[in-house]
C-alpha positions as CSV (number, residue, x, y, z in Angstrom):
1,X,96.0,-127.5,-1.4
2,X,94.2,-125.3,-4.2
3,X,93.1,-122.7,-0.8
4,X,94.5,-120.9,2.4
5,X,93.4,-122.7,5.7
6,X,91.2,-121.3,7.9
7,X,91.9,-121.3,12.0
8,X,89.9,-121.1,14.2
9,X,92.2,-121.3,17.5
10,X,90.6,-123.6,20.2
11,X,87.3,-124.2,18.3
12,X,88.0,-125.5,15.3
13,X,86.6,-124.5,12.1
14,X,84.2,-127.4,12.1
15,X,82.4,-126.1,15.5
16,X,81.6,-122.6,13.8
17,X,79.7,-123.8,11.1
18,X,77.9,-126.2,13.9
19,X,77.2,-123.4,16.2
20,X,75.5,-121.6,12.9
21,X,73.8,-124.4,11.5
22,X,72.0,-125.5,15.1
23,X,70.2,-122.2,15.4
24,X,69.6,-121.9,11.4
25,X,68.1,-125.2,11.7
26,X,65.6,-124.4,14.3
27,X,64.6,-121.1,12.8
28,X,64.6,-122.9,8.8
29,X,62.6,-125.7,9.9
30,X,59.9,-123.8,12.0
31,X,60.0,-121.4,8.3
32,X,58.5,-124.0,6.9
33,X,56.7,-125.7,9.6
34,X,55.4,-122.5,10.4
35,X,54.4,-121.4,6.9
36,X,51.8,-124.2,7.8
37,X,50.7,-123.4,10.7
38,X,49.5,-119.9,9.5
39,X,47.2,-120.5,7.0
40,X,46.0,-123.9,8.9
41,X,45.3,-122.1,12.1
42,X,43.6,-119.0,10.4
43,X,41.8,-121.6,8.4
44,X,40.4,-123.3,11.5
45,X,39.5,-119.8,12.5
46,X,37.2,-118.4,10.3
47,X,35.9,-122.2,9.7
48,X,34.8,-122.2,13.1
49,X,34.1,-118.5,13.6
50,X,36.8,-118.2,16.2
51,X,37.9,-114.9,14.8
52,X,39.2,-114.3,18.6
53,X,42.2,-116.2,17.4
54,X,42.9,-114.1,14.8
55,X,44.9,-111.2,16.8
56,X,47.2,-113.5,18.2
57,X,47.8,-115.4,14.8
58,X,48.7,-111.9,14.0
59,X,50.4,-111.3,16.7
60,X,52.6,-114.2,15.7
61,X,52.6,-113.6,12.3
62,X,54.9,-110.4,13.4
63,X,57.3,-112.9,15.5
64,X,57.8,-115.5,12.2
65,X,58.2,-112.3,9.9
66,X,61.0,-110.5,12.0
67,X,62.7,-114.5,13.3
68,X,62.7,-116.1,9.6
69,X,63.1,-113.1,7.3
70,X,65.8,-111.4,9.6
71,X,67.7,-114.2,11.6
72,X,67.0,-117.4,9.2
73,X,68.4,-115.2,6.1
74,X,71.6,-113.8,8.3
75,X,72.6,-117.6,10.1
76,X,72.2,-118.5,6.1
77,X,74.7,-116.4,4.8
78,X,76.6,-116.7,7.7
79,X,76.5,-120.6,7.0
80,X,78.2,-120.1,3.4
81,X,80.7,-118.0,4.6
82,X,81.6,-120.5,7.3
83,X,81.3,-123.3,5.0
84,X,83.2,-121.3,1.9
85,X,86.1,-120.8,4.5
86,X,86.2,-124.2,6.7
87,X,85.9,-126.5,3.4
88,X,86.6,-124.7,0.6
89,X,87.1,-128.1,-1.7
90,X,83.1,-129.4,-0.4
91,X,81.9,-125.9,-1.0
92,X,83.3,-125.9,-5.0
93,X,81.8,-129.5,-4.8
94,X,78.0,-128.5,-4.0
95,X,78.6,-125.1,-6.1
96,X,79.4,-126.7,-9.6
97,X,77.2,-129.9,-9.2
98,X,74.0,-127.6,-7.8
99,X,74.0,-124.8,-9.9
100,X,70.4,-125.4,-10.9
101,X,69.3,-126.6,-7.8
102,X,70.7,-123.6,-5.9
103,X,69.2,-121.4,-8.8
104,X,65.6,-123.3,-7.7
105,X,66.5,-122.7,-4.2
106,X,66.5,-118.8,-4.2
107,X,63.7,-118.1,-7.1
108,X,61.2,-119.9,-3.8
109,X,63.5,-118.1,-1.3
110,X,62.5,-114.7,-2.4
111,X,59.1,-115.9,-3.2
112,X,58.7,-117.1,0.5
113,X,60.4,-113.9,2.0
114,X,58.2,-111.6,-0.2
115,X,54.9,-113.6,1.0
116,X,55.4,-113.9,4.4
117,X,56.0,-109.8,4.4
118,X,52.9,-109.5,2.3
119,X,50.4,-111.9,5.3
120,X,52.2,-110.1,8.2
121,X,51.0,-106.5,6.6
122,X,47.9,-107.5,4.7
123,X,46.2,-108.5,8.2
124,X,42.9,-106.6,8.1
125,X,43.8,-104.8,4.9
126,X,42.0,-107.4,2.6
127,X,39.7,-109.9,2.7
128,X,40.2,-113.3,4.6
129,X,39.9,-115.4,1.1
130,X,42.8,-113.5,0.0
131,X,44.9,-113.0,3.3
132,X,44.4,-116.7,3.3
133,X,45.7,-117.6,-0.5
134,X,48.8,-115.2,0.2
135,X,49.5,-117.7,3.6
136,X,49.4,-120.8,1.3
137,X,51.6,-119.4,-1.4
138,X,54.0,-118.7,1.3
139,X,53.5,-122.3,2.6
140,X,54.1,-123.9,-0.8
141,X,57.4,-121.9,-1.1
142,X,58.7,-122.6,1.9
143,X,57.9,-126.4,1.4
144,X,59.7,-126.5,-1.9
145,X,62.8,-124.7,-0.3
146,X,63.3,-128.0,1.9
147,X,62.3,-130.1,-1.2
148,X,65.4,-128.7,-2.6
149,X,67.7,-128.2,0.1
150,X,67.0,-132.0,1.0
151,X,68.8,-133.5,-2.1
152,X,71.6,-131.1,-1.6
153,X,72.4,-132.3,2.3
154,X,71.5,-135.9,1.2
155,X,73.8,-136.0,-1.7
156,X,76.6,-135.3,1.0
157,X,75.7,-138.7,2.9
158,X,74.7,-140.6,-0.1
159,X,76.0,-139.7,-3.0
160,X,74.5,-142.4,-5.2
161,X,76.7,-144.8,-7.4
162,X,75.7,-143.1,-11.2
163,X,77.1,-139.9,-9.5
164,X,80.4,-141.7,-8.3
165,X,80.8,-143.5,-11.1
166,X,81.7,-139.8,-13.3
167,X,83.4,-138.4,-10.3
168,X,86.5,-136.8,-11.5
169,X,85.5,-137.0,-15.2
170,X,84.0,-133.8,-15.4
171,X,80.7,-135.2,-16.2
172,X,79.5,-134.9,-12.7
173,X,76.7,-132.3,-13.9
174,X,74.8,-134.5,-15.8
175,X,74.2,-136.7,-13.4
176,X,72.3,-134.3,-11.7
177,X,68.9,-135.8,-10.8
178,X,70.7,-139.2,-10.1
179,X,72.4,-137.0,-7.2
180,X,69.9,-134.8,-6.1
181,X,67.3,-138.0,-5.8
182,X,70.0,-140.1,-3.9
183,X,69.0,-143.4,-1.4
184,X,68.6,-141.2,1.4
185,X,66.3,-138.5,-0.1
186,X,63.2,-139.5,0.2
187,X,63.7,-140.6,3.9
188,X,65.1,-137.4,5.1
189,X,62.5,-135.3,3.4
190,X,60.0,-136.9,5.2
191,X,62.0,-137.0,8.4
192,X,62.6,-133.4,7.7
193,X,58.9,-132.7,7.4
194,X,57.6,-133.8,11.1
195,X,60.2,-132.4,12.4
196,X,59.1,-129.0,10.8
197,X,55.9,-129.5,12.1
198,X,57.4,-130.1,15.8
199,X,59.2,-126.8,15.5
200,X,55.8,-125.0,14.2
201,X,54.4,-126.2,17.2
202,X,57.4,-125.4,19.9
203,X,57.5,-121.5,18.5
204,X,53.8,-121.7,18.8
205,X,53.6,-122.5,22.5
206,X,56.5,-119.7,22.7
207,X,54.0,-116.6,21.9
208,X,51.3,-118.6,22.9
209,X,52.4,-118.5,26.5
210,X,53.3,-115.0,26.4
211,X,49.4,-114.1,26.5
212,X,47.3,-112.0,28.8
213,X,46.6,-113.7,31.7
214,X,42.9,-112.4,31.9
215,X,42.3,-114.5,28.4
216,X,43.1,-117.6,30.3
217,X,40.5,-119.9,27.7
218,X,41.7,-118.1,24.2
219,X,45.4,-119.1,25.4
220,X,44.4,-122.5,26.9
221,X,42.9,-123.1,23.0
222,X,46.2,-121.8,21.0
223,X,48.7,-123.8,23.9
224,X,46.5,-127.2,22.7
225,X,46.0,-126.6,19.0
226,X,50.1,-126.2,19.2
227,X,50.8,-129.0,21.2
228,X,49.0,-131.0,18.5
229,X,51.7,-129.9,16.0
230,X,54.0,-132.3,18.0
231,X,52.2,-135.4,17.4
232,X,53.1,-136.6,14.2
233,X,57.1,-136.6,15.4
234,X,56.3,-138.8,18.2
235,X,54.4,-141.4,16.1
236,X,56.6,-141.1,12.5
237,X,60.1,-140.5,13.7
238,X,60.7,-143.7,14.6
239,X,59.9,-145.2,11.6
240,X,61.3,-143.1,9.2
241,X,64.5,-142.6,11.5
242,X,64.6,-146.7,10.8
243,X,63.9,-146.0,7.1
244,X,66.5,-143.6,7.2
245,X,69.3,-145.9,8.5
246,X,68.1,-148.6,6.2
247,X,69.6,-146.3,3.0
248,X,72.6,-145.4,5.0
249,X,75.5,-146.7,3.8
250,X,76.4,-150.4,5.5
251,X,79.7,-149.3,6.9
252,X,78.3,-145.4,8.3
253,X,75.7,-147.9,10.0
254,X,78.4,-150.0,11.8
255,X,79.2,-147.1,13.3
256,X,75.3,-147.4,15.1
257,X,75.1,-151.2,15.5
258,X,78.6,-151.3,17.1
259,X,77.8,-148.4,20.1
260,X,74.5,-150.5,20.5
261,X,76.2,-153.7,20.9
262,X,78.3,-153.0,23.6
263,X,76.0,-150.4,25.9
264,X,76.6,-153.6,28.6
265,X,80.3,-152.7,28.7
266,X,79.5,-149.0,28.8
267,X,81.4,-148.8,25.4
268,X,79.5,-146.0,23.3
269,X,80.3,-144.4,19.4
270,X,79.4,-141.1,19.8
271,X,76.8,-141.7,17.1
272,X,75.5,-144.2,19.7
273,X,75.9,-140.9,22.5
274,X,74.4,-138.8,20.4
275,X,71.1,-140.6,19.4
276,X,70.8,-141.7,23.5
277,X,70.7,-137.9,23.8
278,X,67.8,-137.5,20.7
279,X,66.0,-140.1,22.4
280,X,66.0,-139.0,26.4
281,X,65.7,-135.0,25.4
282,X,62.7,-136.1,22.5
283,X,61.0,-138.4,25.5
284,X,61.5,-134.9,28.0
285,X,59.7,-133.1,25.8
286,X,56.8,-135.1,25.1
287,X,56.3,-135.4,29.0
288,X,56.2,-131.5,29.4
289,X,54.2,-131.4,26.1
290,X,51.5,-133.6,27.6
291,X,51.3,-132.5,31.2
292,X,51.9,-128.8,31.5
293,X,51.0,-127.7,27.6
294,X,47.9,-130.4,27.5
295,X,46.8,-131.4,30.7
296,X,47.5,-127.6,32.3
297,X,47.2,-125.6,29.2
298,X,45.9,-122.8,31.3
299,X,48.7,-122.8,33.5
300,X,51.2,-123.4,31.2
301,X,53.9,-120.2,30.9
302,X,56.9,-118.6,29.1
303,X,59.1,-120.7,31.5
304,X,57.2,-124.2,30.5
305,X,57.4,-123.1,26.8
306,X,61.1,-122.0,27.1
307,X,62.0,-125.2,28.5
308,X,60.5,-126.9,25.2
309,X,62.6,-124.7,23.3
310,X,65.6,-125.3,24.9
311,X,64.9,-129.1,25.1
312,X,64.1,-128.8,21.1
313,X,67.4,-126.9,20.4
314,X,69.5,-129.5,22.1
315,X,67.9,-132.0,20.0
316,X,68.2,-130.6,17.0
317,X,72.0,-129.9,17.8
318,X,72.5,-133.9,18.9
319,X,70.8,-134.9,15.4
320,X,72.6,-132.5,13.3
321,X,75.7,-133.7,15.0
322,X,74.5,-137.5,14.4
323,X,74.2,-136.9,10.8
324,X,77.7,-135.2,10.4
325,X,79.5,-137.8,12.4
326,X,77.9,-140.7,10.2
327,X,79.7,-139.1,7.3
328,X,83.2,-140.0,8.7
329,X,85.4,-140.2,7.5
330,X,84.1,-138.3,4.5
331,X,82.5,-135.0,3.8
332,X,80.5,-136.4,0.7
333,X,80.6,-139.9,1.1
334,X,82.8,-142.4,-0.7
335,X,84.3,-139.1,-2.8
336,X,85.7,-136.5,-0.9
337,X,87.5,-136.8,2.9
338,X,86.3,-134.4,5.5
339,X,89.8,-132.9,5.0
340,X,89.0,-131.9,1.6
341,X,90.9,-134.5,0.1
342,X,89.4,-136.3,-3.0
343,X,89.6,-140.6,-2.7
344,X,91.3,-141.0,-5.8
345,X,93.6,-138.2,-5.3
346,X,95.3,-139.9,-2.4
347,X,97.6,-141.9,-4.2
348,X,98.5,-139.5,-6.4
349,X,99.5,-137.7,-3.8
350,X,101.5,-140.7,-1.8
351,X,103.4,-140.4,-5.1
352,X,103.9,-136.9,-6.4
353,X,103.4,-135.2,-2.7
354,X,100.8,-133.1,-1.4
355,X,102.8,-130.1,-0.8
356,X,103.8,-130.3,-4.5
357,X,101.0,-127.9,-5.9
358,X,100.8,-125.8,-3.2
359,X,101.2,-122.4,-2.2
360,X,100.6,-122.3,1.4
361,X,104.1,-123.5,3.0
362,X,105.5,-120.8,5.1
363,X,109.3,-120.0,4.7
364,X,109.7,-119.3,8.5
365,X,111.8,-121.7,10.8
366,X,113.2,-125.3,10.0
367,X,112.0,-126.4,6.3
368,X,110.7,-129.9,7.6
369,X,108.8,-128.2,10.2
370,X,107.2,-125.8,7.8
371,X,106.3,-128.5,5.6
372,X,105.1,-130.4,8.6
373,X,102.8,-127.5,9.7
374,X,101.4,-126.9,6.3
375,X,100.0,-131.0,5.9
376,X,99.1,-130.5,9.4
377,X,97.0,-127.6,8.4
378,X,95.8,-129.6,5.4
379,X,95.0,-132.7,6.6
380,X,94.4,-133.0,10.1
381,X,92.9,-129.5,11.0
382,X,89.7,-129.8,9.6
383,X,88.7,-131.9,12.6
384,X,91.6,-131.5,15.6
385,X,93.0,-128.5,17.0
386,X,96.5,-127.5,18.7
387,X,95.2,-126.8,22.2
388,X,91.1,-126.5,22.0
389,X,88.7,-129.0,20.6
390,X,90.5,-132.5,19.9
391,X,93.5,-131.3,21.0
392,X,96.5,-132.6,19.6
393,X,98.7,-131.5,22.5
394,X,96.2,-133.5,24.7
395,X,96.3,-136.5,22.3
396,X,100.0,-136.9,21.7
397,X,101.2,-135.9,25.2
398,X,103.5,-138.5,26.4
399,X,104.4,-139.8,22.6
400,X,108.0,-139.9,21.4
401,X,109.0,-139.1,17.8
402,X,109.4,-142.9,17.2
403,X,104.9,-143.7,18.8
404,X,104.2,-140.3,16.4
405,X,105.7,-141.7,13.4
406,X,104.4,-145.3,14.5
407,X,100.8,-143.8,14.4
408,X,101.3,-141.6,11.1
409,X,102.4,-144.8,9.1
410,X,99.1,-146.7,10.3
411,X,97.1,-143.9,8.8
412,X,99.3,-143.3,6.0
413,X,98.4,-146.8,5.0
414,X,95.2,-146.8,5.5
415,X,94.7,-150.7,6.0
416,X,90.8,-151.9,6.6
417,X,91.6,-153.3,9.6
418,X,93.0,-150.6,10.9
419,X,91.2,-148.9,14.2
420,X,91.1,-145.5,12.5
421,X,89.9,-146.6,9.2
422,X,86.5,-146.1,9.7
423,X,86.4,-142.2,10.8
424,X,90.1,-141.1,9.8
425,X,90.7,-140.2,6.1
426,X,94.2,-141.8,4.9
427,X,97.3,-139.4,5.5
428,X,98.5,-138.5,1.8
429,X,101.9,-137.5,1.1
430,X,105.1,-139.0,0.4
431,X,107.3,-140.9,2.9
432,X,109.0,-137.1,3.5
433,X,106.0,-135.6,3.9
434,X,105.4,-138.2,6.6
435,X,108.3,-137.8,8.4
436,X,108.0,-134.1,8.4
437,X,104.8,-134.3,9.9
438,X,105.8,-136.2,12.5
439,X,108.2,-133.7,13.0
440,X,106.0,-131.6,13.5
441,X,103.9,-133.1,16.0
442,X,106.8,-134.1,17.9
443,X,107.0,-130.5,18.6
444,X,103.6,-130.3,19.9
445,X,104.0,-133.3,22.2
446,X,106.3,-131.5,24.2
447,X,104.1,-128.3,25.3
């Protein structure tokens, strides 16, 4: 325990970095799906002399500016303080392996914030070649910040075996490109991508539907041109999400195959939950895509487009939430447990103790209870809570001391067979550290 826990009463830590991530994730993706759809659009413009598009590109232009410069850079930051507090241990992990990467990551950062301030302000100021070049610089930025992000996020699925292999060596570093290029890279960047496109064309229909209603055609034009930016999700996803799976670990893919298996019983994972919901909501949206923003693109309004949005957000939430949970029980796979415990640290710990290095016990009430209360910090509150979200009061109401500790020495074994093995990490600690967790939680089982 090198770090102070963070709690979040009720919540959870884990849910505040979620509740970040989904709405930095809708306004980072359409950043780059967007930096596309500028230059493209103002492409097809002058191309086809439809310079009537041109004010309500800008107009647009003005929307991307103020939502990914000013909301995409706060949820960001906001995203490493969340992270930097709820896993401290993950955090360090990413920092020291990444330097480079994360160096890479803001030099085309600040290019892409200065560019797209630069197109939103040039508008009318210079001529169309050049407005144009300054769109596609900021399109090539932005598409090199997900190039680089990607191997970051991957590396915490997939890891890759030269980068295990000098975990805990100190030599981690220079295996750098073995990490950063890891199985599922190349898979989630392209998975990534279409998505980005989807998201250019949701934001689109957003402003798009907000137009004049006595320039019915000009509006009818934009609402199909960004419908079209949907397409290529609908026909790729499927294939790359089975490409993706395919380079997911075996035993994160069990996970999947199980929920599938037994949908006749009514027996779901909630991986399996979660990608019923990606499918249904991804299905909903291509029905209002194709009859109100296609079929009725006159007709189609700020309710139709908001309905996209909201349909889009709730997807993006059930994948995000898909990827995490196929992590369990890690939070970089096969090195580090989603509790911020290292694999090979565990028996050191069973041996020397877990509480042996640390500085977090507090010296109030019983001594086994504050030991107790400082492993259950440690090592269970990364994904439970007391009384909110996977609530331990709920869970162990109606267990006696003698079911708790039953339960504790099945984790704190960690057998293969055992029902928890595949989404619990191990409980570390010595047989006293054990016992005064149970302790503990015997406490909490009366409320």
């Amino acid at each position: 325990m090198n770090y102070p826990f963070w709690n979040v009463p009720y919540l959870g830590s884990g849910w505040v970095i979620g509740l970040i991530a989904i709405f930095h994730i809708m306004i980072s993706h359409f950043a780059v799906g967007g930096g596309l759809y500028l230059p493209l659009t103002e492409r097809k413009a002058l191309k086809q002399g439809r310079r009537e598009w041109l004010e309500p590109l800008r107009a647009h232009s003005r929307f991307f500016l103020i939502l990914t410069g000013v909301f995409g850079a706060v949820s960001g930051v906001g995203i490493w303080f969340a992270i930097g507090l709820a896993n401290p241990e993950a955090t360090s992990t990413l920092i020291h392996n990444f330097v480079f990467g994360w160096a890479i990551e803001w030099v085309f950062f600040l290019v892409e914030l200065s560019a797209a301030a630069v197109y939103y302000y040039t508008w009318g100021r210079v001529s169309d070649e050049l407005h144009l070049a300054v769109g596609w610089v900021y399109a090539v930025a932005s598409l090199f910040t997900l190039v680089i992000i990607n191997g970051i996020l991957t590396f915490m699925l997939t890891p890759g075996a030269a980068w295990l292999a000098v975990a805990g060596t100190g030599q981690e570093a220079s295996r750098f490109w073995e990490a950063f290029f890891n199985p599922t890279y190349w898979p989630s960047l392209f998975l990534r991508t279409v998505v980005c496109f989807s998201l250019a064309g949701v934001w689109a229909l957003v402003t798009s539907s907000r137009m004049e209603e006595d320039r019915t055609e000009l509006k009818a034009q934009l609402v199909r041109w960004s419908a079209k930016w949907l397409v290529p999700s609908f026909i790729a996803l499927p294939f790359l999400l089975a490409w993706y799976l395919y380079r997911v670990p075996a035993a994160q893919r069990e996970l999947l195959s199980f929920g599938m298996s037994t949908i006749g019983t009514g027996m779901f994972t909630q991986v399996t939950r979660t990608v019923l919901v990606i499918v249904m909501t991804s299905a909903t949206i291509a029905g209002v895509v194709y009859f109100f923003a296609w079929r009725s693109a006159r007709d189609f309004g700020f309710g139709h487009a908001l309905s996209i949005l909201v349909l889009a957000l709730v997807t993006t939430a059930a994948a995000e939430y898909a990827r995490e949970m196929l992590r369990k029980p890690y939070v970089i796979g096969e090195h580090m447990y989603s509790n911020g415990v290292r694999n090979y640290d565990v028996a050191r710990f069973n041996k020397d103790g877990y509480l042996t290095h640390s500085m977090w016990t507090s010296d109030k009430g019983p001594e086994n209870l504050a030991r107790g209360q400082a492993i259950f910090r440690g090592e269970c509150m990364a994904c439970h809570t007391v009384d909110g979200y996977r609530s331990m009061t709920r869970l162990l109401a109606g267990r006696d001391r003698e079911a708790i500790g039953s339960l504790l020495r099945i984790l704190h074994e960690a057998k293969p067979d055992s029902p928890y093995h595949a989404f619990m990490p191990p409980l570390a600690g010595t047989p006293q550290e054990v016992s005064d967790l149970g302790d503990y939680l015997a406490t909490l089982s009366k409320r």
